[in-house]
N, CA, C and O atoms as a GROMACS GRO file, in nm:
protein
  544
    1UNK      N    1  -5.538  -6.845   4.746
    1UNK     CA    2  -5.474  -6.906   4.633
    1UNK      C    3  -5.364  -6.816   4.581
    1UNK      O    4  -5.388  -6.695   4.588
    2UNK      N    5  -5.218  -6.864   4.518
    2UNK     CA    6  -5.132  -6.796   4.517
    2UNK      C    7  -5.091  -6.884   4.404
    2UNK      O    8  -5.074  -7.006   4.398
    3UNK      N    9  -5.078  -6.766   4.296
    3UNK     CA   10  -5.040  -6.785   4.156
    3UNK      C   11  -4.885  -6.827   4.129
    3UNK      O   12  -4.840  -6.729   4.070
    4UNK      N   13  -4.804  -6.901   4.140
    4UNK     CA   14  -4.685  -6.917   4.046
    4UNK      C   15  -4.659  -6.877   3.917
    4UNK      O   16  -4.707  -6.936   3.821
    5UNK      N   17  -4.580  -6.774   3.906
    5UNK     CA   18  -4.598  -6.746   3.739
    5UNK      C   19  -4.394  -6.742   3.740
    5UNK      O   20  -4.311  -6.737   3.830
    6UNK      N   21  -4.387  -6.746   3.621
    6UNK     CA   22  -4.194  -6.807   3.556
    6UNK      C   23  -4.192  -6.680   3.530
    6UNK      O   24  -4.284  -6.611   3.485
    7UNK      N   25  -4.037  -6.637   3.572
    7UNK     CA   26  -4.012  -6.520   3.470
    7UNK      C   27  -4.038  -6.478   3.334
    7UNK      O   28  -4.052  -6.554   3.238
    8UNK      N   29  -4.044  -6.367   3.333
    8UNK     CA   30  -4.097  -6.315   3.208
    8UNK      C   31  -3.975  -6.366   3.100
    8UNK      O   32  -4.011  -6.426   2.998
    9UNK      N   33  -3.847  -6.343   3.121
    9UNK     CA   34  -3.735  -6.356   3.020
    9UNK      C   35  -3.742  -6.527   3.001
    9UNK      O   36  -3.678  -6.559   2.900
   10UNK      N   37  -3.796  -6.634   3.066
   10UNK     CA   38  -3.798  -6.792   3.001
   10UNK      C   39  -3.922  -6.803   2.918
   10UNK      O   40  -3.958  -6.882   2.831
   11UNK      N   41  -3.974  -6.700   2.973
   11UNK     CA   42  -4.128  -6.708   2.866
   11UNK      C   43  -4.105  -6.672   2.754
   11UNK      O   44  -4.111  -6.742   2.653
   12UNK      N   45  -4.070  -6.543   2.764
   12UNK     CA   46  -4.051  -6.504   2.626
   12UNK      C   47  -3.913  -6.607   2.531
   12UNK      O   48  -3.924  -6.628   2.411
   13UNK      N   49  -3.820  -6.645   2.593
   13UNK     CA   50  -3.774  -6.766   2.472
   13UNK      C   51  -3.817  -6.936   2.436
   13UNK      O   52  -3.798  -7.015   2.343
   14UNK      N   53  -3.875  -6.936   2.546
   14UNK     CA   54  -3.962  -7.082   2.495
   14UNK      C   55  -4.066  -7.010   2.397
   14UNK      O   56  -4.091  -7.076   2.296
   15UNK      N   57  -4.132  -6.888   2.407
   15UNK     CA   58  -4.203  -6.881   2.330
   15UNK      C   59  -4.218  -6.790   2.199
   15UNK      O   60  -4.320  -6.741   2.150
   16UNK      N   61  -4.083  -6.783   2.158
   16UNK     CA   62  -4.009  -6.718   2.008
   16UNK      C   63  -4.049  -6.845   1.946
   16UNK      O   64  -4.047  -6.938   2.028
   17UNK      N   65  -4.082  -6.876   1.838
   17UNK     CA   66  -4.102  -7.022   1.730
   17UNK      C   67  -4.025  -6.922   1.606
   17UNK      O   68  -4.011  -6.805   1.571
   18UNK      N   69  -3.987  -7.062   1.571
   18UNK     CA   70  -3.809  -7.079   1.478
   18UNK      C   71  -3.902  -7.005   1.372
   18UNK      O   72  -4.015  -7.044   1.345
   19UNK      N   73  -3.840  -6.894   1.317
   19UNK     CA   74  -3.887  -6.825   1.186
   19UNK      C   75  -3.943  -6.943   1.076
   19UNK      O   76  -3.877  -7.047   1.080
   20UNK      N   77  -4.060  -6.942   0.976
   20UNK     CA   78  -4.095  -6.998   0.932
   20UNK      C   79  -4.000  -7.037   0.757
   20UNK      O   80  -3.964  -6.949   0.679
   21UNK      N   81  -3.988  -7.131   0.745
   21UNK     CA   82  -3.947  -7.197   0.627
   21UNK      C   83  -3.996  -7.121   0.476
   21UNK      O   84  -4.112  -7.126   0.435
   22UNK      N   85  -3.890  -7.057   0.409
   22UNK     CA   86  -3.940  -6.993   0.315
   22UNK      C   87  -4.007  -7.130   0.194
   22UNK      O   88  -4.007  -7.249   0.224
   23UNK      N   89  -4.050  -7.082   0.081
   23UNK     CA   90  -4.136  -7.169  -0.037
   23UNK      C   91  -3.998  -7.131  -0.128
   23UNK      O   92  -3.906  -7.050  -0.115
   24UNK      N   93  -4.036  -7.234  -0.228
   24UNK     CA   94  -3.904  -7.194  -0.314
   24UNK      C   95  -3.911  -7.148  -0.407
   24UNK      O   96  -3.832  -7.172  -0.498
   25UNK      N   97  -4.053  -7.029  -0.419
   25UNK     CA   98  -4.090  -6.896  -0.478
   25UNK      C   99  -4.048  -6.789  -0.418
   25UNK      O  100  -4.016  -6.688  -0.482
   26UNK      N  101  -4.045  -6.798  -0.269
   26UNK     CA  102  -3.995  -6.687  -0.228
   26UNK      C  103  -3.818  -6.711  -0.252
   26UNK      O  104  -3.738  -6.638  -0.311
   27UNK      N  105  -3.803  -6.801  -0.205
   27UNK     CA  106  -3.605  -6.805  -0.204
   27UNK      C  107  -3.557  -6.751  -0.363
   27UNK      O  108  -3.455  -6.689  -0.392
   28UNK      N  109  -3.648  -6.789  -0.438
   28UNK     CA  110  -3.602  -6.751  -0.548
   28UNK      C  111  -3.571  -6.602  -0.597
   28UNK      O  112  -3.478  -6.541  -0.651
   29UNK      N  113  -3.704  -6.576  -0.549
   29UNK     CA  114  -3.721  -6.400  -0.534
   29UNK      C  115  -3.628  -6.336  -0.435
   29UNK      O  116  -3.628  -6.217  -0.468
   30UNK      N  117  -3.561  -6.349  -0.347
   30UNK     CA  118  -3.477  -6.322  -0.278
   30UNK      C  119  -3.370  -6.356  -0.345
   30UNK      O  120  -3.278  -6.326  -0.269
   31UNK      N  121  -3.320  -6.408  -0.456
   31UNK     CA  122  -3.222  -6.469  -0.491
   31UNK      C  123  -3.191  -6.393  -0.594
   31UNK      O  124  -3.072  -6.380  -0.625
   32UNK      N  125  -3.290  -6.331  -0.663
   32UNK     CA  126  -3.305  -6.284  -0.779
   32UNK      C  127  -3.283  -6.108  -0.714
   32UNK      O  128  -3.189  -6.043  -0.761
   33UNK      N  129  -3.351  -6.060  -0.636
   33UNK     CA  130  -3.304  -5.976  -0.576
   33UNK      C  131  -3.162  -5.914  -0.525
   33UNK      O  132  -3.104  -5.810  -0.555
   34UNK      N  133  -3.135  -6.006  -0.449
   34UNK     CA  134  -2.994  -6.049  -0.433
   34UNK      C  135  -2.859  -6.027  -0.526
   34UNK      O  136  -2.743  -5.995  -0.499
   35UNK      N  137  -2.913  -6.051  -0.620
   35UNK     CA  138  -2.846  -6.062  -0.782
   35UNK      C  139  -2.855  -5.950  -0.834
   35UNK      O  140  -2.753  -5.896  -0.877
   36UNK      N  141  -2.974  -5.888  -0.842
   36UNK     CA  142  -3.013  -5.768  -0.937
   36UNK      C  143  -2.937  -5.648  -0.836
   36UNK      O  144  -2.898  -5.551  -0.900
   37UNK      N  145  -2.920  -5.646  -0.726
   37UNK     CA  146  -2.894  -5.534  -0.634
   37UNK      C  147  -2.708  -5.558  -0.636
   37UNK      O  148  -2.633  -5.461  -0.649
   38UNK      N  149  -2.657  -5.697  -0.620
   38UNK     CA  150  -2.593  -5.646  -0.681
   38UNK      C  151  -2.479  -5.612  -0.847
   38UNK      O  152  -2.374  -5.551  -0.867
   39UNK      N  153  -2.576  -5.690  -0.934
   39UNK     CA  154  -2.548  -5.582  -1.043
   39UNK      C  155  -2.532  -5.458  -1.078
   39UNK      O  156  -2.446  -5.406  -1.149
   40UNK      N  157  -2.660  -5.397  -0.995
   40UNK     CA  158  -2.645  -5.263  -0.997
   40UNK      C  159  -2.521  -5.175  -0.930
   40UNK      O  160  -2.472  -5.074  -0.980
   41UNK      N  161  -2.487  -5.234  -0.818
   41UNK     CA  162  -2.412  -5.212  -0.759
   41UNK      C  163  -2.257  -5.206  -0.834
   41UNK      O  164  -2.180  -5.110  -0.821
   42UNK      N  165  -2.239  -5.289  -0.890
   42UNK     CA  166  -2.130  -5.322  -0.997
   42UNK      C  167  -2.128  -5.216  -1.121
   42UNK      O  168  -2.023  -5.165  -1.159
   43UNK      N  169  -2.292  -5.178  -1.197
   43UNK     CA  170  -2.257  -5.132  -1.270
   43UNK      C  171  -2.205  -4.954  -1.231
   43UNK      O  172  -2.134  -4.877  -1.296
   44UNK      N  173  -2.270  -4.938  -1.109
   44UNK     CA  174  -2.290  -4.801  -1.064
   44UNK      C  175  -2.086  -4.775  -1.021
   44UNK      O  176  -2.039  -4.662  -1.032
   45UNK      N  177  -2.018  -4.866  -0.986
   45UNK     CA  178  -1.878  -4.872  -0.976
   45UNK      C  179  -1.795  -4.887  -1.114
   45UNK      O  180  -1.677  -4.851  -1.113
   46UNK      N  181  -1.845  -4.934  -1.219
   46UNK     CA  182  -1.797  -4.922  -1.334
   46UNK      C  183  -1.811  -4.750  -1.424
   46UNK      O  184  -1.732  -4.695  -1.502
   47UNK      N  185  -1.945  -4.708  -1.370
   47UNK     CA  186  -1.939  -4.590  -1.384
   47UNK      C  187  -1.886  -4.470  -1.336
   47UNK      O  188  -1.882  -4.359  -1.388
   48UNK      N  189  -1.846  -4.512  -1.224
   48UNK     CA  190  -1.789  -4.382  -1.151
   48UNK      C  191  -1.601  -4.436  -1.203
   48UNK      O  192  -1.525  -4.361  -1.264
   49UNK      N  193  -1.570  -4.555  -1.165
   49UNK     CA  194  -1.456  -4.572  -1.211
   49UNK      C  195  -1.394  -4.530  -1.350
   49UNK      O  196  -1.278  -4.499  -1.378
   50UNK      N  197  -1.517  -4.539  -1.438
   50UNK     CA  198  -1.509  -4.431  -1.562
   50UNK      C  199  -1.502  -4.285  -1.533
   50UNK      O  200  -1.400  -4.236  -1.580
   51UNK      N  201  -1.562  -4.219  -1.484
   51UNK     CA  202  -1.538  -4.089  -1.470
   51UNK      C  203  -1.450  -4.047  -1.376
   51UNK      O  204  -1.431  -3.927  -1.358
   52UNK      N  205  -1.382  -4.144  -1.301
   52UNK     CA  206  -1.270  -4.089  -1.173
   52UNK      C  207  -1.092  -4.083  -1.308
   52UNK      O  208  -0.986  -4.022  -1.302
   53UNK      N  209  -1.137  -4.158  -1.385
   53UNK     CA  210  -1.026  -4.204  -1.485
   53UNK      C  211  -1.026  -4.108  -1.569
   53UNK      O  212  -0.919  -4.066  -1.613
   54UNK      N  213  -1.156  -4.051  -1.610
   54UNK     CA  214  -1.166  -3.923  -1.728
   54UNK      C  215  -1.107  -3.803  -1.619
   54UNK      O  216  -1.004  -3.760  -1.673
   55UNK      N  217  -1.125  -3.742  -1.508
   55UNK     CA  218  -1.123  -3.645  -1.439
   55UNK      C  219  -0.912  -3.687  -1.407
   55UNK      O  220  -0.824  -3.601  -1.404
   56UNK      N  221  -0.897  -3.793  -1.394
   56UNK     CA  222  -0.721  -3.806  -1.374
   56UNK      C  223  -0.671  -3.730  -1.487
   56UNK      O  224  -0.584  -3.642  -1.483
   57UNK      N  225  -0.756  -3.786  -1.624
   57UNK     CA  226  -0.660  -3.786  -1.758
   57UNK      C  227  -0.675  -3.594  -1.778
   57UNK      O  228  -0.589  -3.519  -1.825
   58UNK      N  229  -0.805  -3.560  -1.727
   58UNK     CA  230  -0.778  -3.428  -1.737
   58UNK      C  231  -0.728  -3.326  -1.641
   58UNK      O  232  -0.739  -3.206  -1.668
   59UNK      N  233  -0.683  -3.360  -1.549
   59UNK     CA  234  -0.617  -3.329  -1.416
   59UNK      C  235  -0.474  -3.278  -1.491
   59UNK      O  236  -0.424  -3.166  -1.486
   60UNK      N  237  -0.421  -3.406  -1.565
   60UNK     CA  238  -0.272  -3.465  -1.571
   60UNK      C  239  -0.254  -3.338  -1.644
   60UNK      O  240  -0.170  -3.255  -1.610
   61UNK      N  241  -0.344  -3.322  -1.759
   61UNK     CA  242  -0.332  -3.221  -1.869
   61UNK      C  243  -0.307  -3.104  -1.783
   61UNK      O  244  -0.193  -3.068  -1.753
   62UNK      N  245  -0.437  -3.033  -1.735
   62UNK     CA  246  -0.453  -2.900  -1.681
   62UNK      C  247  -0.362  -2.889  -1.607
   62UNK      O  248  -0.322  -2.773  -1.620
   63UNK      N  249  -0.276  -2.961  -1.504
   63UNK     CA  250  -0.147  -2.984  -1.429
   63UNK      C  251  -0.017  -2.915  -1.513
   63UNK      O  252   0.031  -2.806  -1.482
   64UNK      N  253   0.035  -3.004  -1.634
   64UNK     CA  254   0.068  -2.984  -1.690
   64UNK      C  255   0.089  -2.826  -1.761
   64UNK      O  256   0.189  -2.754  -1.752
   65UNK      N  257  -0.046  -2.797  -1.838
   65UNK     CA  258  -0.052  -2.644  -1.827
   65UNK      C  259  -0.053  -2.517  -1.759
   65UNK      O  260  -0.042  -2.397  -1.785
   66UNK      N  261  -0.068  -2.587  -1.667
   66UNK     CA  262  -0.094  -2.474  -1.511
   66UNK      C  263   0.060  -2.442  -1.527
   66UNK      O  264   0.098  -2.325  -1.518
   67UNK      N  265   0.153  -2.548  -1.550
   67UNK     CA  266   0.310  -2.496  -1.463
   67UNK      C  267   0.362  -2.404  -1.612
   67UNK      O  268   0.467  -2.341  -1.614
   68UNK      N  269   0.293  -2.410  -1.700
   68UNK     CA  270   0.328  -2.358  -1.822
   68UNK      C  271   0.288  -2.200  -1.812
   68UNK      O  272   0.366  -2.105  -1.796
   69UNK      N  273   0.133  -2.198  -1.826
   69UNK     CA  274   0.054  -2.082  -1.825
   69UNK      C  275  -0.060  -2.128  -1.743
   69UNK      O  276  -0.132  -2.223  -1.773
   70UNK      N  277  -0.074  -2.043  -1.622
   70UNK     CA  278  -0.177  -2.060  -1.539
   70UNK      C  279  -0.309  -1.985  -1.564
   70UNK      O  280  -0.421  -2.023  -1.530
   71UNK      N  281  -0.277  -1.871  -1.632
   71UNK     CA  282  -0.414  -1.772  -1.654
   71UNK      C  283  -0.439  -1.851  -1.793
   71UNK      O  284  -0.537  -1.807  -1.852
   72UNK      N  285  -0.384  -1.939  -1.847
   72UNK     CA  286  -0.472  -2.007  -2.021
   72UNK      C  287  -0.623  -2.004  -1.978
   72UNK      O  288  -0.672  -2.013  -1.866
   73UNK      N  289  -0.677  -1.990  -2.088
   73UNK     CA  290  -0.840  -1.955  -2.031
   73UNK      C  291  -0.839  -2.153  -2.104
   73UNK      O  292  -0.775  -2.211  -2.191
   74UNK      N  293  -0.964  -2.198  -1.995
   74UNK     CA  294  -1.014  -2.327  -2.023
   74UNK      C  295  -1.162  -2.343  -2.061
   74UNK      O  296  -1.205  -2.235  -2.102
   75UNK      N  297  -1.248  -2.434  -2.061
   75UNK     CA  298  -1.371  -2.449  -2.064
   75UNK      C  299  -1.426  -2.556  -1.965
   75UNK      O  300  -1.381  -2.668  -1.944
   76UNK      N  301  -1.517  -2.504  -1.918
   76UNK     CA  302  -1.578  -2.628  -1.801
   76UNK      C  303  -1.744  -2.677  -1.807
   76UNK      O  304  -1.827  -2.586  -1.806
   77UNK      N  305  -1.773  -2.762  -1.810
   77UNK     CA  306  -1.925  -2.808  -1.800
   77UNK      C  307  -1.997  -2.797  -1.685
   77UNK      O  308  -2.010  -2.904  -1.626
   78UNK      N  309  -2.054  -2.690  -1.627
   78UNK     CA  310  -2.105  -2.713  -1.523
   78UNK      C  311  -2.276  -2.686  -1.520
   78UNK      O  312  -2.333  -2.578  -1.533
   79UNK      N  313  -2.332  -2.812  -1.499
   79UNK     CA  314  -2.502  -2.790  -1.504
   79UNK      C  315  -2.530  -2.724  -1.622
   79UNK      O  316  -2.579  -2.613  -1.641
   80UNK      N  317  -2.466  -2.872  -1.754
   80UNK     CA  318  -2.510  -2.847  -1.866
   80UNK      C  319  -2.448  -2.679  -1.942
   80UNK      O  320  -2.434  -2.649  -2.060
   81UNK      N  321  -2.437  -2.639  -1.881
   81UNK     CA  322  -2.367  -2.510  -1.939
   81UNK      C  323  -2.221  -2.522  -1.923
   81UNK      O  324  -2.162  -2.567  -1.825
   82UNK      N  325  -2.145  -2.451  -2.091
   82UNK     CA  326  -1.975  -2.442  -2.078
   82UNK      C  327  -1.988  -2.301  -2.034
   82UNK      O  328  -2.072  -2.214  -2.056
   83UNK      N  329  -1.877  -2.306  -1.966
   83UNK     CA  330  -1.829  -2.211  -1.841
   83UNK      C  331  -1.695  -2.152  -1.918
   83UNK      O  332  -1.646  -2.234  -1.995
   84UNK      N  333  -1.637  -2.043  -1.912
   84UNK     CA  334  -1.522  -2.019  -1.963
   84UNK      C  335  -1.457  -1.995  -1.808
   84UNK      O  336  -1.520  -1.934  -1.722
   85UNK      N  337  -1.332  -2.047  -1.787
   85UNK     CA  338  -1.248  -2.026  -1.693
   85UNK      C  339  -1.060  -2.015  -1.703
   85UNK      O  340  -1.003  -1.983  -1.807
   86UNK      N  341  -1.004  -2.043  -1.600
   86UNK     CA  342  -0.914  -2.000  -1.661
   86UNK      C  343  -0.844  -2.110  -1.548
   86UNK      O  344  -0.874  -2.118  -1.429
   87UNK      N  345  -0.728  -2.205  -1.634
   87UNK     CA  346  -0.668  -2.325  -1.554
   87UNK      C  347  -0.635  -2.313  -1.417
   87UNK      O  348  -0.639  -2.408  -1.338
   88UNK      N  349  -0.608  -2.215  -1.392
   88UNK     CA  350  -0.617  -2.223  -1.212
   88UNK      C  351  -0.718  -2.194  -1.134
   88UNK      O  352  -0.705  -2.203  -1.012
   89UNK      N  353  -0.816  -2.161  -1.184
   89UNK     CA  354  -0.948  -2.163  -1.122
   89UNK      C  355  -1.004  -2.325  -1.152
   89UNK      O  356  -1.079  -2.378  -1.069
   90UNK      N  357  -0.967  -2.391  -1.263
   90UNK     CA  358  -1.064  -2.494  -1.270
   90UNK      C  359  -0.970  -2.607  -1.179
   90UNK      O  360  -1.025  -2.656  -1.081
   91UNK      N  361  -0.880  -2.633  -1.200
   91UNK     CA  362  -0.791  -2.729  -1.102
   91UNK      C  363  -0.803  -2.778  -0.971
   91UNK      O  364  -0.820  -2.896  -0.944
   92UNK      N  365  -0.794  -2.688  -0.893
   92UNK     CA  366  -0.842  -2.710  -0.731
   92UNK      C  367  -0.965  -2.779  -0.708
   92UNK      O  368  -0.968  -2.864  -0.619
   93UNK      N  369  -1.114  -2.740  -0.809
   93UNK     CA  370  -1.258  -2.807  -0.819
   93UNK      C  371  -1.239  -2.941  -0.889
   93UNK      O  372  -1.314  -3.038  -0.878
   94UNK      N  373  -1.136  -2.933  -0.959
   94UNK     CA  374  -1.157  -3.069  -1.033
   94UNK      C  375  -1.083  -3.184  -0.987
   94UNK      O  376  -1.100  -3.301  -1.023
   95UNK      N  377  -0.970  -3.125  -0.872
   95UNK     CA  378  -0.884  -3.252  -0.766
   95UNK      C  379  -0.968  -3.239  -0.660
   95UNK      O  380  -0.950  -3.334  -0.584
   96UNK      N  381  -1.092  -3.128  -0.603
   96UNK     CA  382  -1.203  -3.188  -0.525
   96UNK      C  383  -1.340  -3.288  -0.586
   96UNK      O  384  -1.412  -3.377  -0.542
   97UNK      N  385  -1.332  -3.247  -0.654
   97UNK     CA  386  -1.454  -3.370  -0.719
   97UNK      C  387  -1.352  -3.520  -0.801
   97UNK      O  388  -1.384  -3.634  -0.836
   98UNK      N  389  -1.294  -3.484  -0.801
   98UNK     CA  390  -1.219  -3.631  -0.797
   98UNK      C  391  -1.205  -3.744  -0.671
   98UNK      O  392  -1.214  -3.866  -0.654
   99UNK      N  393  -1.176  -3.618  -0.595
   99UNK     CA  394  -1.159  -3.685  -0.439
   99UNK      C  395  -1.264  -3.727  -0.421
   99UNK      O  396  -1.248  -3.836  -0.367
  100UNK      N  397  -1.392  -3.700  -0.436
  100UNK     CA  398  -1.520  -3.700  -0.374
  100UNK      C  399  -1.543  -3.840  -0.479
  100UNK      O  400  -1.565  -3.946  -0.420
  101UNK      N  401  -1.539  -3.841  -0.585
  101UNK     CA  402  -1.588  -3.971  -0.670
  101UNK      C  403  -1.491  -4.090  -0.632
  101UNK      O  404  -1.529  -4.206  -0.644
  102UNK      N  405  -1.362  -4.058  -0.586
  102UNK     CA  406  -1.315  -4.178  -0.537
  102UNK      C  407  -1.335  -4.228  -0.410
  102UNK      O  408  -1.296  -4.338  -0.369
  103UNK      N  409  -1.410  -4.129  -0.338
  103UNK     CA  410  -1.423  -4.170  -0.231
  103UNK      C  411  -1.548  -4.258  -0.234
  103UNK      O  412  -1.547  -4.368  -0.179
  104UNK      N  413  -1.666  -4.204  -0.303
  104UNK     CA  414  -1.773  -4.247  -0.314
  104UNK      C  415  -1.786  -4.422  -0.383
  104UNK      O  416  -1.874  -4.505  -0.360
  105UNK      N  417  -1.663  -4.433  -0.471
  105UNK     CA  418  -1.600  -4.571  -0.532
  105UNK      C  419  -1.530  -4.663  -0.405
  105UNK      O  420  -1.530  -4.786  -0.401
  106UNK      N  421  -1.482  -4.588  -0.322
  106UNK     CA  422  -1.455  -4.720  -0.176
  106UNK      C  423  -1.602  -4.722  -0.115
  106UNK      O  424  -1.618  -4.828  -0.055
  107UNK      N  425  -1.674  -4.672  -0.113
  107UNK     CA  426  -1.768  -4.687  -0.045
  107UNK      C  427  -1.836  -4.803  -0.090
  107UNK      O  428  -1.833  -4.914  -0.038
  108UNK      N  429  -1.900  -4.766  -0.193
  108UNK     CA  430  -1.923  -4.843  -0.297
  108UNK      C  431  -1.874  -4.981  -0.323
  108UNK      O  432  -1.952  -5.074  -0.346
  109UNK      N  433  -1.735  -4.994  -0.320
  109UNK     CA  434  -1.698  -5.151  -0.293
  109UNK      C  435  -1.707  -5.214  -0.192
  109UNK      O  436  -1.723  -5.336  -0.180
  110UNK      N  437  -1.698  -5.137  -0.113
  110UNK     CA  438  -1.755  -5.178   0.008
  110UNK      C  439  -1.870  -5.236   0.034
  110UNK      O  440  -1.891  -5.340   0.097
  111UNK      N  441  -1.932  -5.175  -0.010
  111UNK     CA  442  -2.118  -5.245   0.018
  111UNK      C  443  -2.115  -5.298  -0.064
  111UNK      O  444  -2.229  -5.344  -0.070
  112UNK      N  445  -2.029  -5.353  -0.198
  112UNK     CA  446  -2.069  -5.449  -0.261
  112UNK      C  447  -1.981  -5.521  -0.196
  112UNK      O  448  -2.004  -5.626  -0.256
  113UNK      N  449  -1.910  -5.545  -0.131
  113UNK     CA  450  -1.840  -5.699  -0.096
  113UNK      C  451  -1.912  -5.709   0.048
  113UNK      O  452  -1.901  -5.821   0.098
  114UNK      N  453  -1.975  -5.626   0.117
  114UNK     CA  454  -2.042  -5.680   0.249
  114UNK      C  455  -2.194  -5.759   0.158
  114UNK      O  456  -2.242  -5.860   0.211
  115UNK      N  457  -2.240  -5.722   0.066
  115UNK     CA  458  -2.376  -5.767  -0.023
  115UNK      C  459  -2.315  -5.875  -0.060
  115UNK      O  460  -2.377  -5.980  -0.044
  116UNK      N  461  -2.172  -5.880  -0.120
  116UNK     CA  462  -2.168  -6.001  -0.203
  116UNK      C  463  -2.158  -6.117  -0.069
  116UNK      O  464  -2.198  -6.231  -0.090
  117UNK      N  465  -2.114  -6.086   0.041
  117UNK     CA  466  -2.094  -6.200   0.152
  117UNK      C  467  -2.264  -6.222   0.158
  117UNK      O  468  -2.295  -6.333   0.115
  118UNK      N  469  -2.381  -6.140   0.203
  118UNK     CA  470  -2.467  -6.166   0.291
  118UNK      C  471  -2.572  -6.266   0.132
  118UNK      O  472  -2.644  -6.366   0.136
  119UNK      N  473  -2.544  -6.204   0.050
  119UNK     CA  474  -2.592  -6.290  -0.082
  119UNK      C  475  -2.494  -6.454  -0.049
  119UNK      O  476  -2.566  -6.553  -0.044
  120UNK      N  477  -2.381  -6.472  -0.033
  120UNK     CA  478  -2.293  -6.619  -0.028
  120UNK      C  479  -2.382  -6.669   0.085
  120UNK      O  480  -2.451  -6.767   0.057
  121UNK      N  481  -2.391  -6.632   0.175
  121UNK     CA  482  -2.498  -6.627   0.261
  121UNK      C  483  -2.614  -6.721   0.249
  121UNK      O  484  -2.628  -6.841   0.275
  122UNK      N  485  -2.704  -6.614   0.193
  122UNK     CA  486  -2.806  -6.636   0.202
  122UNK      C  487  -2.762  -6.794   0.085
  122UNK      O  488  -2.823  -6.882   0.145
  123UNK      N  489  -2.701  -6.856  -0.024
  123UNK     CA  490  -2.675  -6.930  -0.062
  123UNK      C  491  -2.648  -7.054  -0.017
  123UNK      O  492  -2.688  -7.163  -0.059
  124UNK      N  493  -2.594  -7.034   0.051
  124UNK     CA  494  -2.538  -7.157   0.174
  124UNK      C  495  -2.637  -7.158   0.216
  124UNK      O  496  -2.692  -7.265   0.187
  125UNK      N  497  -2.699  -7.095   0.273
  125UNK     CA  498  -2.824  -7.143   0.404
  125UNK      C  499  -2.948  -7.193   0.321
  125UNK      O  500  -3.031  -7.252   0.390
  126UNK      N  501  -2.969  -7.186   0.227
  126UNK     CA  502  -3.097  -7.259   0.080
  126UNK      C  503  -3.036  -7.303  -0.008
  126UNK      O  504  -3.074  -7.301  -0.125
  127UNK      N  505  -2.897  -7.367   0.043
  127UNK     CA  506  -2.864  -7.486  -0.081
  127UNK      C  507  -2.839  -7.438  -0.216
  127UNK      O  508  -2.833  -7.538  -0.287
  128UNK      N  509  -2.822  -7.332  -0.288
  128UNK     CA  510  -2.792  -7.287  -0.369
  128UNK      C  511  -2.637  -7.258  -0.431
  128UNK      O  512  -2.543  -7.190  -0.389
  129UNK      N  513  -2.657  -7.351  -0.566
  129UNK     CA  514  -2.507  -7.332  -0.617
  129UNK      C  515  -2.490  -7.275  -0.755
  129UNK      O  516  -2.525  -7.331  -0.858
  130UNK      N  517  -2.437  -7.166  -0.746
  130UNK     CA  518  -2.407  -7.031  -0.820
  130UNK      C  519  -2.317  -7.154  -0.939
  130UNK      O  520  -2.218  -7.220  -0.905
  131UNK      N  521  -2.378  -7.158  -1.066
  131UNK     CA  522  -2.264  -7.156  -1.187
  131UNK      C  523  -2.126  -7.083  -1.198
  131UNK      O  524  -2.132  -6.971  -1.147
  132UNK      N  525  -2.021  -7.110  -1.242
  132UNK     CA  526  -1.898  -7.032  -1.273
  132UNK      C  527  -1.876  -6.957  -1.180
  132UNK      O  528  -1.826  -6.849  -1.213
  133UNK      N  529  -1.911  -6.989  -0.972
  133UNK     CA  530  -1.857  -6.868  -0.902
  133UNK      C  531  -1.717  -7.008  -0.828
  133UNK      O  532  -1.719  -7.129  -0.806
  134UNK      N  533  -1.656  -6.941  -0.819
  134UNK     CA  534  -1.513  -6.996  -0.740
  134UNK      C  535  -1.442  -6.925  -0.649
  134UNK      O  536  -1.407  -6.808  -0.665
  135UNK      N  537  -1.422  -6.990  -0.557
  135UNK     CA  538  -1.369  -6.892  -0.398
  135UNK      C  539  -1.240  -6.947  -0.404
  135UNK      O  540  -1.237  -7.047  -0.476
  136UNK      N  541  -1.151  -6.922  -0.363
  136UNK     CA  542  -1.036  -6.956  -0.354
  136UNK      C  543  -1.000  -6.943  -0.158
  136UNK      O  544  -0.889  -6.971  -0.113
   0.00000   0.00000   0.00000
C-alpha cells in the first residue's frame, strides 16, 4: 500500500482559516486604543515643539552675546542644578541638544502619521466613522 500525500505548501493554505471576526467590544477597545496612543503621541510633539522653540529663543540671545562678549559668564540648568558657565561654553551644548530634540520631533511625526494611517485603517475595515475628521 502506497500513501499519496499533497504537498506540504497546499496544505498548509487550504488549511490557514480566515482570522476570526472581532465582537464590537473588542473593535471598540482597539479603537479606543488607537485614539489614546495617538493622543499621546500628539501631546508628546507639542511638548518637545515647546522646548525646541524655548532652546531657539535662547540660542538667538546667547548668539547674539557671544559676538559681543564671549567669556560673559551665563547660567545653565543641568540635572536640576544651576551651573555657572560662561557663553561660549554653553552654546555649542545648547545647538547640540536642540538638534537632538528636533530630530527626535521628525521622528515623532512620523510615527504619528504612519499610526494615524494604520488607525484610518483599521476604520475603514470596521465601518467606523470618525466625527469632524475630513481628508481632502
Amino acid at each position: 500500500m502506497s500513501a499519496v500525500s499533497a504537498p506540504k505548501s497546499s496544505l498548509a493554505k487550504k488549511a490557514a482559516p480566515p482570522p476570526p471576526k472581532m465582537t464590537d467590544q473588542e473593535i471598540n477597545q482597539m479603537y479606543q486604543r488607537h485614539k489614546n496612543n495617538l493622543q499621546e503621541i500628539a501631546q508628546k510633539i507639542g511638548e518637545l515643539e515647546s522646548e525646541a522653540e524655548e532652546h531657539t529663543l535662547v540660542l538667538q540671545t546667547l548668539l547674539e552675546t557671544q559676538t559681543l562678549d564671549p567669556t560673559r559668564k551665563c547660567f545653565r540648568m543641568i540635572g536640576g542644578v544651576l551651573v555657572e558657565r560662561t557663553v561660549k561654553e554653553v552654546v555649542p551644548s545648547l545647538e547640540t541638544n536642540n538638534a537632538g530634540i528636533r530630530q527626535v520631533l521628525e521622528t515623532l511625526i512620523g510615527q504619528y502619521k504612519s499610526r494615524e494611517t494604520e488607525f484610518e485603517e483599521f476604520c475603514k475595515e470596521n465601518g467606523i466613522q470618525r466625527q469632524g475628521v475630513q481628508r481632502s
